[in-house]
VEXTOR-861617 format. One record per residue: x, y, z of N, C-alpha, C, CB in turn; residue number from 1. Coordinates in nm, 2 decimals. Glycine has a CB too. Example, Ala and Ser with C-alpha at 12.3 -4.5 7.8 and 13.67 -1.06 7.14 Angstrom:
% residues 2
     nc1     nc2     nc3    cac1    cac2    cac3     cc1     cc2     cc3    cbc1    cbc2    cbc3  resi
    1.32   -0.57    0.78    1.23   -0.45    0.78    1.32   -0.33    0.78    1.13   -0.45    0.90     1
    1.28   -0.22    0.71    1.37   -0.11    0.71    1.29    0.00    0.79    1.41   -0.06    0.57     2
END
This chain:
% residues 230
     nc1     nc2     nc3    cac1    cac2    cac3     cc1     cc2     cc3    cbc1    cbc2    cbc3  resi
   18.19   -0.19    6.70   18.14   -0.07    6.76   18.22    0.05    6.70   18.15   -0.07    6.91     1
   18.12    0.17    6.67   18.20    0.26    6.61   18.28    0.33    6.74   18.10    0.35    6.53     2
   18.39    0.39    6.71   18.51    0.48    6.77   18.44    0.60    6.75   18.66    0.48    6.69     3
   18.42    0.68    6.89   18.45    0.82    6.89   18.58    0.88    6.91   18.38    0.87    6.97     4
   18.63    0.98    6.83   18.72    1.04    6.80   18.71    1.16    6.86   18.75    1.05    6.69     5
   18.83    1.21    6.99   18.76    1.32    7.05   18.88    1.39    7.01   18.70    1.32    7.22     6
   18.83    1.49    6.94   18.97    1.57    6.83   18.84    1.69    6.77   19.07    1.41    6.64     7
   18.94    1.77    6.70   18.86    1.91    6.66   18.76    1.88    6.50   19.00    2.05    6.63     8
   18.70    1.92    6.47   18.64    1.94    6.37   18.59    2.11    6.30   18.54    1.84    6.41     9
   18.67    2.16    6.21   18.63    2.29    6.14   18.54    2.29    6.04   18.72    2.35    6.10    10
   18.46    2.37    6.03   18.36    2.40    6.13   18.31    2.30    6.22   18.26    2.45    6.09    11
   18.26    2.34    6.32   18.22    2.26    6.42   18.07    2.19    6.39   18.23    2.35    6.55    12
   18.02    2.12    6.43   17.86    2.02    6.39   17.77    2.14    6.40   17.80    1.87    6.53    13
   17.75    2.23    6.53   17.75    2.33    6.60   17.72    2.44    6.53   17.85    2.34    6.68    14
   17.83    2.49    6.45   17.85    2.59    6.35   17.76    2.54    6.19   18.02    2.60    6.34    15
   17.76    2.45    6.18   17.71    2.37    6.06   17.54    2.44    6.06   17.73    2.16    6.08    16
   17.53    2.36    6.19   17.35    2.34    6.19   17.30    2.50    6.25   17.28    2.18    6.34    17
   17.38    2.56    6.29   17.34    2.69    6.27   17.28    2.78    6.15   17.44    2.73    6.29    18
   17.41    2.73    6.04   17.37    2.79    5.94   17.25    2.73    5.84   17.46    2.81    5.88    19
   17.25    2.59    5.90   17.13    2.53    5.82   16.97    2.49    5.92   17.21    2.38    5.75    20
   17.03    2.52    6.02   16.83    2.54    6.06   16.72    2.63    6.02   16.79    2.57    6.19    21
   16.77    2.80    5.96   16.72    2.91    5.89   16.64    2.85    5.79   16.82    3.00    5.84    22
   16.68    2.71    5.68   16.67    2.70    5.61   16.55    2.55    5.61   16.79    2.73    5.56    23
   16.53    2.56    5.72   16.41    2.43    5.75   16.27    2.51    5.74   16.41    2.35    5.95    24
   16.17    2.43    5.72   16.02    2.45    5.71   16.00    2.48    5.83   15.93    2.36    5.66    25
   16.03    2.36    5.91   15.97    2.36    6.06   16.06    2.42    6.18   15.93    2.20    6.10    26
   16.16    2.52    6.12   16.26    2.58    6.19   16.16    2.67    6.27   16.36    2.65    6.09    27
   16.15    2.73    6.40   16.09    2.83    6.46   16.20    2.94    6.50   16.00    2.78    6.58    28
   16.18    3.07    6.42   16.29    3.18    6.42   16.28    3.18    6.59   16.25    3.34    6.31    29
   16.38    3.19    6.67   16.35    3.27    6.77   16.43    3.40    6.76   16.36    3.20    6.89    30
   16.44    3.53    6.84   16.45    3.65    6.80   16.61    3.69    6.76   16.38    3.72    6.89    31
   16.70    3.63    6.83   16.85    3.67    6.83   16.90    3.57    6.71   16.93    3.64    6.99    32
   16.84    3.48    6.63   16.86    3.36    6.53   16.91    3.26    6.59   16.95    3.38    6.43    33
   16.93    3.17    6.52   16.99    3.05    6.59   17.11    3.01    6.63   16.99    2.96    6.53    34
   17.08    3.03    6.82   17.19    2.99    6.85   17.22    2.83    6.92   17.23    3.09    6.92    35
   17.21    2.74    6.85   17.17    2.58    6.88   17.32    2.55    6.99   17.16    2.46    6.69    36
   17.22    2.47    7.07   17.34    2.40    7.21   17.35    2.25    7.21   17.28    2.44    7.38    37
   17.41    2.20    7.19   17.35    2.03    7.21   17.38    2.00    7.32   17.40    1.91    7.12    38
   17.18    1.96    7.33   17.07    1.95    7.44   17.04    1.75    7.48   16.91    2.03    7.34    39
   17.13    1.68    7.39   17.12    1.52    7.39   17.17    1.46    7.27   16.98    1.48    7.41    40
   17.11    1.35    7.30   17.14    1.24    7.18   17.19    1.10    7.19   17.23    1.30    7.08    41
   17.18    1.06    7.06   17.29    0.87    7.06   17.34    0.85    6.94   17.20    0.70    7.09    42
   17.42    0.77    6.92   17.45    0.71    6.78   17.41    0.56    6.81   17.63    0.73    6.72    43
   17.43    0.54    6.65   17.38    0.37    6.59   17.48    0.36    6.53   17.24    0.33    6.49    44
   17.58    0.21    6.54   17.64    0.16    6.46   17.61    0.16    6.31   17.64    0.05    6.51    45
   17.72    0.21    6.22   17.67    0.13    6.11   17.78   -0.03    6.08   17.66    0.25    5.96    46
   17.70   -0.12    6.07   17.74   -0.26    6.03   17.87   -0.25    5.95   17.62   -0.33    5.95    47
   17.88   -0.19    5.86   18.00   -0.19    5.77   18.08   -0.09    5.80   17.96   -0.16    5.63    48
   18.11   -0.04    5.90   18.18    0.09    5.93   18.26    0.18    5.86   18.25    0.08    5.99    49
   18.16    0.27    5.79   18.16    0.34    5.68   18.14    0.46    5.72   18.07    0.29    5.58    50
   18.00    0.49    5.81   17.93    0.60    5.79   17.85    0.63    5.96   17.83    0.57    5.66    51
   17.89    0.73    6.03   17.88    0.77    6.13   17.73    0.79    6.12   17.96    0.88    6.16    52
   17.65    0.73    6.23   17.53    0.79    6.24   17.48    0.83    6.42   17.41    0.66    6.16    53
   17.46    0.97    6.38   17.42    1.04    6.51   17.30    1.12    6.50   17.52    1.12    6.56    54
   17.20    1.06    6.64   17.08    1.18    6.65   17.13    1.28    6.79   16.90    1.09    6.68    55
   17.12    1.39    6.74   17.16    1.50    6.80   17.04    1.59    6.81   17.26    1.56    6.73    56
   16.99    1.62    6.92   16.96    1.71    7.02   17.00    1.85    7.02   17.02    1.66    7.14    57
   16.93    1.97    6.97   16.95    2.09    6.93   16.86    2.20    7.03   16.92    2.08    6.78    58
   16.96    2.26    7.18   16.83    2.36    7.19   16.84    2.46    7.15   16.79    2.39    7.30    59
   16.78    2.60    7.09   16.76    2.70    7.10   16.66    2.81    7.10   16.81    2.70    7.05    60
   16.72    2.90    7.20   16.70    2.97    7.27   16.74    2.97    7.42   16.60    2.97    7.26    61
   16.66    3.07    7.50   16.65    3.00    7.68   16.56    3.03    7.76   16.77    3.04    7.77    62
   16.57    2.97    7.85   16.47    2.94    7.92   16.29    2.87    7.85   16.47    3.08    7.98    63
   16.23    2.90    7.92   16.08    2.87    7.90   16.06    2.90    7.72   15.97    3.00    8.01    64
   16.12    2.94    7.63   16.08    2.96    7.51   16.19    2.94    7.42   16.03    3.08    7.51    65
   16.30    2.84    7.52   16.39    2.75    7.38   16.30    2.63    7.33   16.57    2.66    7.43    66
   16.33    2.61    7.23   16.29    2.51    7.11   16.40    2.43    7.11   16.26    2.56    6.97    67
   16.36    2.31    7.14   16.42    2.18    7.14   16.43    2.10    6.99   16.35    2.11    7.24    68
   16.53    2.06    6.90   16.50    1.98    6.75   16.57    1.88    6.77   16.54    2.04    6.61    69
   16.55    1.77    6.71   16.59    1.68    6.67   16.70    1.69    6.54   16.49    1.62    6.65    70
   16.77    1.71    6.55   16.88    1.66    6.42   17.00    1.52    6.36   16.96    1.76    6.44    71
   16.94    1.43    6.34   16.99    1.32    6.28   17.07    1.35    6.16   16.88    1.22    6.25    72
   17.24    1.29    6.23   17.32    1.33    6.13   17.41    1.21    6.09   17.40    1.46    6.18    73
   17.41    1.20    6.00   17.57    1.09    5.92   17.70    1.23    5.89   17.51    0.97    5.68    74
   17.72    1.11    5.89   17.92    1.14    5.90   17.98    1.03    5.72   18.02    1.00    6.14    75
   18.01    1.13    5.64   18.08    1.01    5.54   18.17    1.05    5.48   18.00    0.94    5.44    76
   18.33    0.99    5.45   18.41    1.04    5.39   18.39    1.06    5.20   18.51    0.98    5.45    77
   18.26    1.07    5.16   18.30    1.13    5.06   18.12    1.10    5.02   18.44    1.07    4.96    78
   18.09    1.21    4.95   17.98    1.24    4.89   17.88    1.14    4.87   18.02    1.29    4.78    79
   17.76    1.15    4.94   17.61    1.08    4.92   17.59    1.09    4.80   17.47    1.14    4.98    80
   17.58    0.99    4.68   17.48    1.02    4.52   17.32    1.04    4.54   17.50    0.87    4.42    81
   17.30    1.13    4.51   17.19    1.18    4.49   17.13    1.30    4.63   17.11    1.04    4.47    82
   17.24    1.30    4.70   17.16    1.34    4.81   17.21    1.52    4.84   17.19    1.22    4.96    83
   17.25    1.56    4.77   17.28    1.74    4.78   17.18    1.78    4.82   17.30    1.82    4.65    84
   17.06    1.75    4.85   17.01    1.81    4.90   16.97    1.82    5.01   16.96    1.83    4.87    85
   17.01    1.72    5.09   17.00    1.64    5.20   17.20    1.69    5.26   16.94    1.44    5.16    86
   17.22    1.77    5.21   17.39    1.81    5.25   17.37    1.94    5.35   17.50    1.86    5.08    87
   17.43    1.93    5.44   17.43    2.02    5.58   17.58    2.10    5.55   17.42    1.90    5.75    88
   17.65    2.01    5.55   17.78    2.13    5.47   17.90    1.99    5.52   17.81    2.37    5.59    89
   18.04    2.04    5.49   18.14    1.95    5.49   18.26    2.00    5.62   18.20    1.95    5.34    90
   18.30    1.93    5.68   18.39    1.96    5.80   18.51    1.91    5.80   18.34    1.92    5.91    91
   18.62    1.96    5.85   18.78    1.89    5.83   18.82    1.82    5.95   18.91    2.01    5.81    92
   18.79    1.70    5.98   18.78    1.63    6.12   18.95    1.58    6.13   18.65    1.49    6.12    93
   19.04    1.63    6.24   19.12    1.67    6.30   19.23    1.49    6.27   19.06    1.74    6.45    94
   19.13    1.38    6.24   19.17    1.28    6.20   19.11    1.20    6.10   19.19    1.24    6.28    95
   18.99    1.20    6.05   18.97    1.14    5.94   18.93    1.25    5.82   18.87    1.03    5.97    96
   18.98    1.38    5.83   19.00    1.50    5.71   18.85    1.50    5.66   19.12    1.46    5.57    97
   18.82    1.52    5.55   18.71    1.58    5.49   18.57    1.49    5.54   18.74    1.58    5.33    98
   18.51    1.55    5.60   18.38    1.48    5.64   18.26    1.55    5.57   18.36    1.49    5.81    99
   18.15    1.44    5.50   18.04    1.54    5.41   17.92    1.51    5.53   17.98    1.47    5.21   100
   17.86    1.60    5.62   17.79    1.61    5.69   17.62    1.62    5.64   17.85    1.71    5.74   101
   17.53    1.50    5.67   17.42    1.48    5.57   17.29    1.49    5.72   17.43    1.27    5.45   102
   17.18    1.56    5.65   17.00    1.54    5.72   17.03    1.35    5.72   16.80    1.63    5.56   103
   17.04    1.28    5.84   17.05    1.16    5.81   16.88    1.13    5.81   17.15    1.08    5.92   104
   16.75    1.22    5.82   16.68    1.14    5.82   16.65    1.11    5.58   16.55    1.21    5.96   105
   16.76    1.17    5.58   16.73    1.12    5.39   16.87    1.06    5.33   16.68    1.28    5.27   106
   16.92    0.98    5.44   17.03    0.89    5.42   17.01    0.74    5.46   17.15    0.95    5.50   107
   17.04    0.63    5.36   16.98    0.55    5.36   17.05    0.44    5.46   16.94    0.52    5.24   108
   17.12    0.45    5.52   17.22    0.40    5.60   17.13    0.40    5.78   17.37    0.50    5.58   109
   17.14    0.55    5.77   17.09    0.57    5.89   16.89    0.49    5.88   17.12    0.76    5.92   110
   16.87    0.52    5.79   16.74    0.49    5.81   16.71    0.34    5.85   16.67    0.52    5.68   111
   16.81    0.24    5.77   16.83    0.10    5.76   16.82    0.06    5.93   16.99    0.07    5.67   112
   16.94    0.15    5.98   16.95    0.08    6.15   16.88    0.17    6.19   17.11    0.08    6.25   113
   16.82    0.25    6.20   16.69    0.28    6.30   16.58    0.18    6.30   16.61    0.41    6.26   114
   16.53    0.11    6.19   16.48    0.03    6.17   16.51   -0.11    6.28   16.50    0.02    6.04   115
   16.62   -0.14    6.25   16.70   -0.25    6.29   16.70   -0.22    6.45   16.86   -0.26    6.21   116
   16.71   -0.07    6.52   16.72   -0.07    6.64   16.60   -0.09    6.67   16.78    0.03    6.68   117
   16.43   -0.02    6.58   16.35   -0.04    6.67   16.31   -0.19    6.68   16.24    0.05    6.65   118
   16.32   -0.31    6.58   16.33   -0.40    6.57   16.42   -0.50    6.67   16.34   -0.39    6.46   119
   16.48   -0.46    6.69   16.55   -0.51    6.82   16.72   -0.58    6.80   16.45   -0.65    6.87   120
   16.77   -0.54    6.68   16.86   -0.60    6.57   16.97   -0.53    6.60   16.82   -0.58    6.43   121
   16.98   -0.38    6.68   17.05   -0.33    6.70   17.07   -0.24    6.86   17.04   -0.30    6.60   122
   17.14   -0.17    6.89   17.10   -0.10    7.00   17.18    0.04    6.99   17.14   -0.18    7.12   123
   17.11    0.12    7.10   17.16    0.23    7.08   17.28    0.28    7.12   17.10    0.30    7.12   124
   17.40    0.37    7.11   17.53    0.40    7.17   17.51    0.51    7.22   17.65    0.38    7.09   125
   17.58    0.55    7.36   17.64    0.65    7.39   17.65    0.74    7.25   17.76    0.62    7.46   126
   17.64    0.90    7.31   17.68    1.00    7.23   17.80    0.99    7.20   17.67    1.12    7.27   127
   17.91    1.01    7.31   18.07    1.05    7.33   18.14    0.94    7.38   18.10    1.19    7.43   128
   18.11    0.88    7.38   18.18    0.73    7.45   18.17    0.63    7.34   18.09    0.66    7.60   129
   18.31    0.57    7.31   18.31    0.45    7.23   18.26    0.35    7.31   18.43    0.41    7.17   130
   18.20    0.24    7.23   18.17    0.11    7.27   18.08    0.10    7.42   18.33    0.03    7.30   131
   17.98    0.19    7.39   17.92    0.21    7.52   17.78    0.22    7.52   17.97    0.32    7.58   132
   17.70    0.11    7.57   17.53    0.11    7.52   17.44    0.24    7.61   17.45   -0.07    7.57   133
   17.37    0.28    7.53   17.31    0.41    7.57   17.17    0.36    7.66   17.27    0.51    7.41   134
   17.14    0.30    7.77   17.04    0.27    7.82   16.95    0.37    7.88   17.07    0.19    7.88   135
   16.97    0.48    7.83   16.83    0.58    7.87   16.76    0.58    7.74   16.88    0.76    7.93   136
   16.81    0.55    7.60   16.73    0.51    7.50   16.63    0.44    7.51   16.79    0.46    7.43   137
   16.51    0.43    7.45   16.40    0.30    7.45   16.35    0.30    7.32   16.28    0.30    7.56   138
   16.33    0.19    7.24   16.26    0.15    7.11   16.18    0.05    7.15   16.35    0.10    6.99   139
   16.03    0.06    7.12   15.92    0.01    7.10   15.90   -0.05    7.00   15.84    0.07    7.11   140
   15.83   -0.16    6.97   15.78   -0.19    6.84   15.67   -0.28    6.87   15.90   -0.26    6.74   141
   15.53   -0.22    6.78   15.43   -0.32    6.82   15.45   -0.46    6.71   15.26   -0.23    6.81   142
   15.46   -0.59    6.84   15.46   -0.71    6.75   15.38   -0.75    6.58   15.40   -0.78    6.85   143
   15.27   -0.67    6.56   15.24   -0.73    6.45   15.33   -0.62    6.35   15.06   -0.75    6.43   144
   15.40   -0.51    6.37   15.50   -0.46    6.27   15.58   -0.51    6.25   15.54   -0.37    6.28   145
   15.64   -0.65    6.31   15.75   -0.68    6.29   15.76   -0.75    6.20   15.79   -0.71    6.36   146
   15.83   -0.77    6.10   15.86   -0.82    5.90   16.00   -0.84    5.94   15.83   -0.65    5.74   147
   16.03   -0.96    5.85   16.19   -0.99    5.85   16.22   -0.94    5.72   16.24   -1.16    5.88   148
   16.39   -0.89    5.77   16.40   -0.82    5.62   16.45   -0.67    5.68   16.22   -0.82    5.52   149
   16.50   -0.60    5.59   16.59   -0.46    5.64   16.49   -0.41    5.54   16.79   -0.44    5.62   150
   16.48   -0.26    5.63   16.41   -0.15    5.57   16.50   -0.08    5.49   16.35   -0.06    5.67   151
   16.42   -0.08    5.38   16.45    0.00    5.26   16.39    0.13    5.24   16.41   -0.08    5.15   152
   16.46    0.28    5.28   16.40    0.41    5.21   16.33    0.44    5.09   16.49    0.48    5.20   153
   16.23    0.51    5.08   16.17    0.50    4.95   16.16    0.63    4.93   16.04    0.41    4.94   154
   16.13    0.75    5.03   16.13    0.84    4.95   16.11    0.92    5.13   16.02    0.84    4.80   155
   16.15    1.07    5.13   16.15    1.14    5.25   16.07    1.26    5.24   16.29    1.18    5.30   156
   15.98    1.32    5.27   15.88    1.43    5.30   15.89    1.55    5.45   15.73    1.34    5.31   157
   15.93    1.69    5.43   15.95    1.77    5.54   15.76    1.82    5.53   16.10    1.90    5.50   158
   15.75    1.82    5.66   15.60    1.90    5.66   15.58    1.91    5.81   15.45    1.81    5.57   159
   15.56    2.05    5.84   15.50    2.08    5.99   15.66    2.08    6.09   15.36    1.92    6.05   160
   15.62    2.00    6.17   15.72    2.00    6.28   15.80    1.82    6.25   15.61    2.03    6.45   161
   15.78    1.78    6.19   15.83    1.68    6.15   15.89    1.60    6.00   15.76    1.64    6.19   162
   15.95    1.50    5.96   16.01    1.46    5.84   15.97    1.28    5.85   16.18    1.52    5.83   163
   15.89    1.32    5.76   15.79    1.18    5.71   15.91    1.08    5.61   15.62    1.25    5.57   164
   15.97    0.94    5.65   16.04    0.88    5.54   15.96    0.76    5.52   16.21    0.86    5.56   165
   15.92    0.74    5.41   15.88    0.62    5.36   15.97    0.49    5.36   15.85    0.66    5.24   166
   15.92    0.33    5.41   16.00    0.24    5.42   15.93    0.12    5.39   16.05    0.24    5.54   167
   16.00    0.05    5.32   15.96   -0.10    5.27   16.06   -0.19    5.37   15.99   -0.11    5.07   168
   16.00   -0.28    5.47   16.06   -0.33    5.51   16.03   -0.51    5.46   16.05   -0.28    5.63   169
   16.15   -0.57    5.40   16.16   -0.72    5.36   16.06   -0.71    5.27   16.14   -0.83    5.46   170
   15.97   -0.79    5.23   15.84   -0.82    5.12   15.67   -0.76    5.15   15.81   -1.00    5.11   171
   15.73   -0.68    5.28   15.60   -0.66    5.27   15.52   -0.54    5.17   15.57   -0.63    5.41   172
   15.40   -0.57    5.18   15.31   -0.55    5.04   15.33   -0.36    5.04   15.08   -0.63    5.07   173
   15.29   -0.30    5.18   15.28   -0.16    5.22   15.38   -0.14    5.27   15.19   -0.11    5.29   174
   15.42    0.01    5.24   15.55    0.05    5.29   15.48    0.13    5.47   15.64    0.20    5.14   175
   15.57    0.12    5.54   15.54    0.23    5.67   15.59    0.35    5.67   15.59    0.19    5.79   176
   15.61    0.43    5.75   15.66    0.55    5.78   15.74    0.60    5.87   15.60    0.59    5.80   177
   15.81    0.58    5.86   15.91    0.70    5.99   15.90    0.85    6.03   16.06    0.71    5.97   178
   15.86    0.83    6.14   15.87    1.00    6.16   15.94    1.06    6.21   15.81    1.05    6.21   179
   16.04    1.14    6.20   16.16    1.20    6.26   16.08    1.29    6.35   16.29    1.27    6.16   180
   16.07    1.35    6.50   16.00    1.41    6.53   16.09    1.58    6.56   15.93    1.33    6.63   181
   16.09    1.64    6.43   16.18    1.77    6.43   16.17    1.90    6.55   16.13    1.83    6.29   182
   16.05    1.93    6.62   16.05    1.95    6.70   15.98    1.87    6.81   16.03    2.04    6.67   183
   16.08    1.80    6.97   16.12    1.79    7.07   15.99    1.81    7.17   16.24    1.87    7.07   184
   15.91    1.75    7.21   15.77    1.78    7.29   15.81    1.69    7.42   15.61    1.73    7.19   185
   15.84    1.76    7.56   15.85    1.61    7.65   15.74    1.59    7.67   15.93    1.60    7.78   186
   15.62    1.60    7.69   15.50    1.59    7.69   15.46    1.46    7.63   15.45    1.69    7.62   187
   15.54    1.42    7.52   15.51    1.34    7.44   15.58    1.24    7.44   15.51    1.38    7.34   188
   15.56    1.12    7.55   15.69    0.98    7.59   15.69    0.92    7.53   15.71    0.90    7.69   189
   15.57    0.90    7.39   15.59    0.74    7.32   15.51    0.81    7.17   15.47    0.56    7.42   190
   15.48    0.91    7.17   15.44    0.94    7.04   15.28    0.99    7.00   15.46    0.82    6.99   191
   15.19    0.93    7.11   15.07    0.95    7.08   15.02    1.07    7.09   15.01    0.87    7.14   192
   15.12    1.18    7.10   15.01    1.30    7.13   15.08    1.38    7.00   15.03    1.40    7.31   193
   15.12    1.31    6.89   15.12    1.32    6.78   15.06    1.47    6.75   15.05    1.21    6.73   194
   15.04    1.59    6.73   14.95    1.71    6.74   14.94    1.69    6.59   15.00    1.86    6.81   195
   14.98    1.63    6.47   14.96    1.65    6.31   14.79    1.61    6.28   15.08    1.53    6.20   196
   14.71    1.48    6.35   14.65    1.47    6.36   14.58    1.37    6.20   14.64    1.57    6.43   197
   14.69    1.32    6.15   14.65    1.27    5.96   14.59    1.11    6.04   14.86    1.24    5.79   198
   14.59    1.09    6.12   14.50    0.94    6.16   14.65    0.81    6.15   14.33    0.89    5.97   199
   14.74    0.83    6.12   14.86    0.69    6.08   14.83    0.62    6.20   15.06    0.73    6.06   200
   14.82    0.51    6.22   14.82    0.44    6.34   14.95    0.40    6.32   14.71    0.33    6.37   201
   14.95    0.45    6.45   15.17    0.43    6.59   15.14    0.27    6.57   15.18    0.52    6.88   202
   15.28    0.23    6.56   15.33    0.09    6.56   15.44    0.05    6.64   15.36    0.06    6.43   203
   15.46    0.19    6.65   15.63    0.20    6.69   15.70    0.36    6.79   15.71    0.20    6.52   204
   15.83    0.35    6.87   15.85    0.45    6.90   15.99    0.41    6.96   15.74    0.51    6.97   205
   16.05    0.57    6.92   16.21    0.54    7.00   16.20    0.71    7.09   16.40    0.51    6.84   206
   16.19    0.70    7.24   16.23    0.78    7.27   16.39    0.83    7.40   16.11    0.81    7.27   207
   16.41    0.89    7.39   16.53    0.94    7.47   16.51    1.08    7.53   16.67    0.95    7.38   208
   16.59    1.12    7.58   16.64    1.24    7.72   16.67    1.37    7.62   16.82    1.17    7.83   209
   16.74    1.48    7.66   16.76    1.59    7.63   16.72    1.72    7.74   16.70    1.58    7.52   210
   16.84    1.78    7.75   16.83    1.90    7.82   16.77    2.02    7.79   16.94    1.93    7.84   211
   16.63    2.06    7.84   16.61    2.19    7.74   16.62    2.29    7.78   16.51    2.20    7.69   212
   16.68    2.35    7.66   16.73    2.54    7.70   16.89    2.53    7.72   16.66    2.60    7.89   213
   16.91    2.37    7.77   17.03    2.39    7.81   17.08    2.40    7.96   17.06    2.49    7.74   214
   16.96    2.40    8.01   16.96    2.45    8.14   17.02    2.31    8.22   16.79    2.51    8.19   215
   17.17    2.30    8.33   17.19    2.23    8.36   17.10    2.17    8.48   17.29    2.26    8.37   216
   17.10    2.04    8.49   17.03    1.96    8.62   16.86    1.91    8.55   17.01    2.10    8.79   217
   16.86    2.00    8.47   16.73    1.95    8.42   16.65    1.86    8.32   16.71    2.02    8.41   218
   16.63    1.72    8.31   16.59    1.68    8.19   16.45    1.62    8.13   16.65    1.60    8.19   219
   16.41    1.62    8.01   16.30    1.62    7.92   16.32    1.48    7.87   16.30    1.74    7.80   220
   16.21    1.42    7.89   16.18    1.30    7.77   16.07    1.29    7.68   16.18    1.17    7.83   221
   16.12    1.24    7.60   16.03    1.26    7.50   16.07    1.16    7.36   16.01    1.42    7.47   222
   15.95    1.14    7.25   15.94    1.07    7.14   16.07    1.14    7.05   15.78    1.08    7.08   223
   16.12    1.08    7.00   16.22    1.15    6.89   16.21    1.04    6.76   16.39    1.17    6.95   224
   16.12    0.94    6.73   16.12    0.90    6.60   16.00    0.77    6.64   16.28    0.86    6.54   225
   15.90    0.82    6.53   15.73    0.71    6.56   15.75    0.65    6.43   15.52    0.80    6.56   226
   15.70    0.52    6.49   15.66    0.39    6.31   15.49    0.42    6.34   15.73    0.12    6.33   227
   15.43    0.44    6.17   15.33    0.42    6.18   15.26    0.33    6.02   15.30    0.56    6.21   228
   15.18    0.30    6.06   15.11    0.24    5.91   15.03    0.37    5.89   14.99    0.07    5.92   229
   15.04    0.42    5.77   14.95    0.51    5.69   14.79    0.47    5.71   14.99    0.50    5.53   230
END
């Protein structure tokens, strides 16, 4: 089980995704810029304990007209190959020093155990608590998706309110889809109110909690990542 380290980090995660939500497609300006609160989330083991993987929960704004995002992040002590563009920025973590802060939904680590969680291979963790299973989490997976064999990334697409990653899981013939769901709908508990409307038939769904606006006492549930067949 991965160790949370409750120590400082300069800049802060906080401060990071500030400066890099301006720079999303499906970013919605609201009027004072982004001031992101984290609104939820969990981590996933990675198997080789290498590489921090956390989905984080982003509100901003307040009240009735904050915007809730999804931000899935890795943690790795030294540079993704190939993935600069998928680089959120770097942080000096108070005990394991230089941290390269990555969009985990185009990091192939994280993509691997999402897979594995909705599959049943893995489970979810607490945000801030080591060694601690996150049971307000839930992963779905409809029985005939299920393929033995670890999902392999093939290629990641930003469009609309969400981030499309392509996945080859074990031998099968067609790759599926993951959908990171970038903006946060509680409306939406398992996925199906999908608003993109391209036809993929849902196979799959992981959804969890989140506070929106920030507003204490109050919580939202909702989809934060659909499997679909194209």
């Amino acid at each position: 089980m991965a160790l949370i380290h409750h120590t400082t980090m300069r800049p802060t995660k906080l401060e990071l995704i500030a400066d890099w939500l301006p720079t999303r497609a499906w970013y919605a300006a609201g009027p004072r810029g982004p001031l992101p609160v984290k609104a939820g989330g969990f981590r996933i083991d990675d198997p080789e304990g290498e590489v921090g993987i956390e989905f984080m929960a982003v509100s901003d704004g307040e009240g009735p007209e904050a915007v809730t995002y999804l931000v899935p992040l890795t943690y790795r002590g030294k540079p993704l190959d190939g993935a600069e563009h998928a680089l959120i920025g770097t942080s000096e973590h108070g005990v394991l020093g230089t941290r390269w802060i990555y969009d985990g939904a185009h990091d192939p680590v994280l993509v691997g155990q999402l897979y594995a969680m909705l599959a049943g291979r893995t489970v979810p963790q607490h945000q801030s608590v080591s060694d601690a299973v996150d049971r307000t989490v839930a992963a779905a997976l409809d029985a005939a998706a299920v393929t033995t064999g670890d999902a392999e990334a093939l290629d990641a697409v930003d469009g609309g309110g969400h981030t499309d990653v392509r996945v080859r899981v074990g031998e099968a013939a067609e790759p599926l889809i993951l959908r990171f769901r970038r903006v946060l709908r509680p409306d939406d508990t398992d996925g199906t109110g999908d608003a993109e409307g391209d036809g993929a038939v849902l196979l799959g769904h992981v959804t969890a909690e989140w506070t929106p606006g920030g507003a204490e006492g109050v919580t939202a549930r909702g989809a934060y990542v659909t499997l679909h067949r194209a």
